[in-house]
Rosetta silent file (secondary structure, phi, psi, omega in degrees, C-alpha in Angstrom):
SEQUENCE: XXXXXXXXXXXXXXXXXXXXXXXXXXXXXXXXXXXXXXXXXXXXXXXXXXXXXXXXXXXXXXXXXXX
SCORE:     score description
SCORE:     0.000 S_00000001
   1 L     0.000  130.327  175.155    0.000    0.000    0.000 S_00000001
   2 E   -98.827  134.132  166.376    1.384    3.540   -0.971 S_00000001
   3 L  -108.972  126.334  157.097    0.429    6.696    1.284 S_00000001
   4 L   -67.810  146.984  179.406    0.193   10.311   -0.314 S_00000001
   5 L  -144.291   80.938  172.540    0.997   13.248    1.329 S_00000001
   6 E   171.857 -152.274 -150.309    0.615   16.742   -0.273 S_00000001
   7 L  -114.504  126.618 -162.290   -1.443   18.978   -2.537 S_00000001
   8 L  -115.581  133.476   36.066   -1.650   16.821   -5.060 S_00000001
   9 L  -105.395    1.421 -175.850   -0.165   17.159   -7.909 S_00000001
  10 L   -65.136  143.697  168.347    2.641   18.634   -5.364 S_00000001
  11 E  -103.337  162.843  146.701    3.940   16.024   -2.609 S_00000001
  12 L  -147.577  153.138 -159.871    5.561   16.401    0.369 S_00000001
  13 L   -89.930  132.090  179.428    8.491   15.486    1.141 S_00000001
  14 L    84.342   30.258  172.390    9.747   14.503    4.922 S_00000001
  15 L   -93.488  169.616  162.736    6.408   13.864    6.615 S_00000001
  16 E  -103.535  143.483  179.740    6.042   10.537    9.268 S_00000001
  17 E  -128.037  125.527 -155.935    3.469    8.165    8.681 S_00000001
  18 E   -95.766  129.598  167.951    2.386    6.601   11.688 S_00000001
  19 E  -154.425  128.005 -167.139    0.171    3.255   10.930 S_00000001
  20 L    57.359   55.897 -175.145   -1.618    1.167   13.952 S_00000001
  21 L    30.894   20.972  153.469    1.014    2.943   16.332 S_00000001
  22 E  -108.216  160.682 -164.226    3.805    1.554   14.620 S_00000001
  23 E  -104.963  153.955 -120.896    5.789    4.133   12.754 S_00000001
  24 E  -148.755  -55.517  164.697    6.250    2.882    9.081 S_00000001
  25 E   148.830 -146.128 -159.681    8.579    6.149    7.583 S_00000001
  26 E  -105.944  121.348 -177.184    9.386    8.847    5.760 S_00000001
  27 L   -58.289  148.246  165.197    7.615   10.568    2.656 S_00000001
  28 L  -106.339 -136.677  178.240   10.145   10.786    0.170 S_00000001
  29 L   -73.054   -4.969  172.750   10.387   13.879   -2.891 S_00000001
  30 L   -91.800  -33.877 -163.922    6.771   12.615   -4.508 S_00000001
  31 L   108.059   19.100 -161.912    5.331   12.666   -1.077 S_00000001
  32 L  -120.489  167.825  136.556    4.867    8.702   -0.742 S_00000001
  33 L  -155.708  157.041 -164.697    5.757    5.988    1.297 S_00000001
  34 E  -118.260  159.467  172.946    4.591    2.469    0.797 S_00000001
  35 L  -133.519  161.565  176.972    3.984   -0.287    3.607 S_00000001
  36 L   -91.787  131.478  179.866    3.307   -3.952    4.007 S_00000001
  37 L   -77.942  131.388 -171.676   -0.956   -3.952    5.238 S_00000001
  38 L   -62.399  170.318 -173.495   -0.360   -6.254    8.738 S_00000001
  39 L   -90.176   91.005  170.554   -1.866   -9.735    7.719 S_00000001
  40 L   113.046   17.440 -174.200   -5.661   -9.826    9.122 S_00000001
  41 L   -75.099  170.910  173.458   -5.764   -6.058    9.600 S_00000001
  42 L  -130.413  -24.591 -178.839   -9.446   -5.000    8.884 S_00000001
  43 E  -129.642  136.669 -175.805   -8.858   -1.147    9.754 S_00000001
  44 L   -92.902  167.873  155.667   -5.644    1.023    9.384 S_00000001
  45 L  -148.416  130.768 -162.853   -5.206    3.953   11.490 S_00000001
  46 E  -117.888  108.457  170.029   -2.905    6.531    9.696 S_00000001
  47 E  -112.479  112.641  156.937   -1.058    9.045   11.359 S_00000001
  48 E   -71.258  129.218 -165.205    0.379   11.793    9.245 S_00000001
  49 E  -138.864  109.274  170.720    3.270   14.339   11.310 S_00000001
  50 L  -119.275   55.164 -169.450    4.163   17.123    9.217 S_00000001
  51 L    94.520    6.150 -177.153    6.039   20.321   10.642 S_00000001
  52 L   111.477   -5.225  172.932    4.163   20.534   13.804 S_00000001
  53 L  -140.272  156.538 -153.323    0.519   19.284   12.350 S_00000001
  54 E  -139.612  122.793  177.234   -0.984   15.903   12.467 S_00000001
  55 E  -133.686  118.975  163.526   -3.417   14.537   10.322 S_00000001
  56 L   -47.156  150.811   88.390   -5.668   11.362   11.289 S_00000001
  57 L   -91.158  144.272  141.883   -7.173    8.810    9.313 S_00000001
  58 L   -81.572   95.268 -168.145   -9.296    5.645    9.589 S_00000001
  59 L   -95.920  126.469  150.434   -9.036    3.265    6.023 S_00000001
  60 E   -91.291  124.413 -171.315  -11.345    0.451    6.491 S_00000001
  61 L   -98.480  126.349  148.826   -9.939   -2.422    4.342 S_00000001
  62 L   -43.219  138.928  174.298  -12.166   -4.634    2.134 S_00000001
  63 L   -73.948  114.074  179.880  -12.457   -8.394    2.340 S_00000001
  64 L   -80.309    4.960  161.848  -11.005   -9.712   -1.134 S_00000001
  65 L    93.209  -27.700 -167.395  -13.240  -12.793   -0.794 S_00000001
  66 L   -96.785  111.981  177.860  -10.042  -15.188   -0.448 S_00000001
  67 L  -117.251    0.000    0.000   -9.966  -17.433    2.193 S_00000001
């Protein structure tokens, strides 16, 4: 999974992304960083750290049907 970060089409570069309370990394000059989704997650919780502001999310993952 890839996270965005920016204005799009601008990124930014050097925010931390936060995911379940473990910390995951660093945007790089697009504004991205990608992660492995934990195995059986059903909901992410995304914490963005930019400069002194913090931006939440909750991503509810789909069930791909494959068990």
């Amino acid at each position: 999974m890839t996270v965005s970060v920016g204005d799009s089409p601008v990124g930014v570069e050097g925010a931390n992304v936060t995911v379940n309370g473990e910390f995951v990394g660093t945007t790089n000059a697009d504004g991205q960083v990608t992660l492995d989704v934990p195995e059986n997650s059903t909901t992410l919780s995304i914490l963005v750290e930019y400069q002194g502001a913090e931006l939440e999310l909750e991503y509810e993952l789909e069930d791909d049907g494959d068990d």
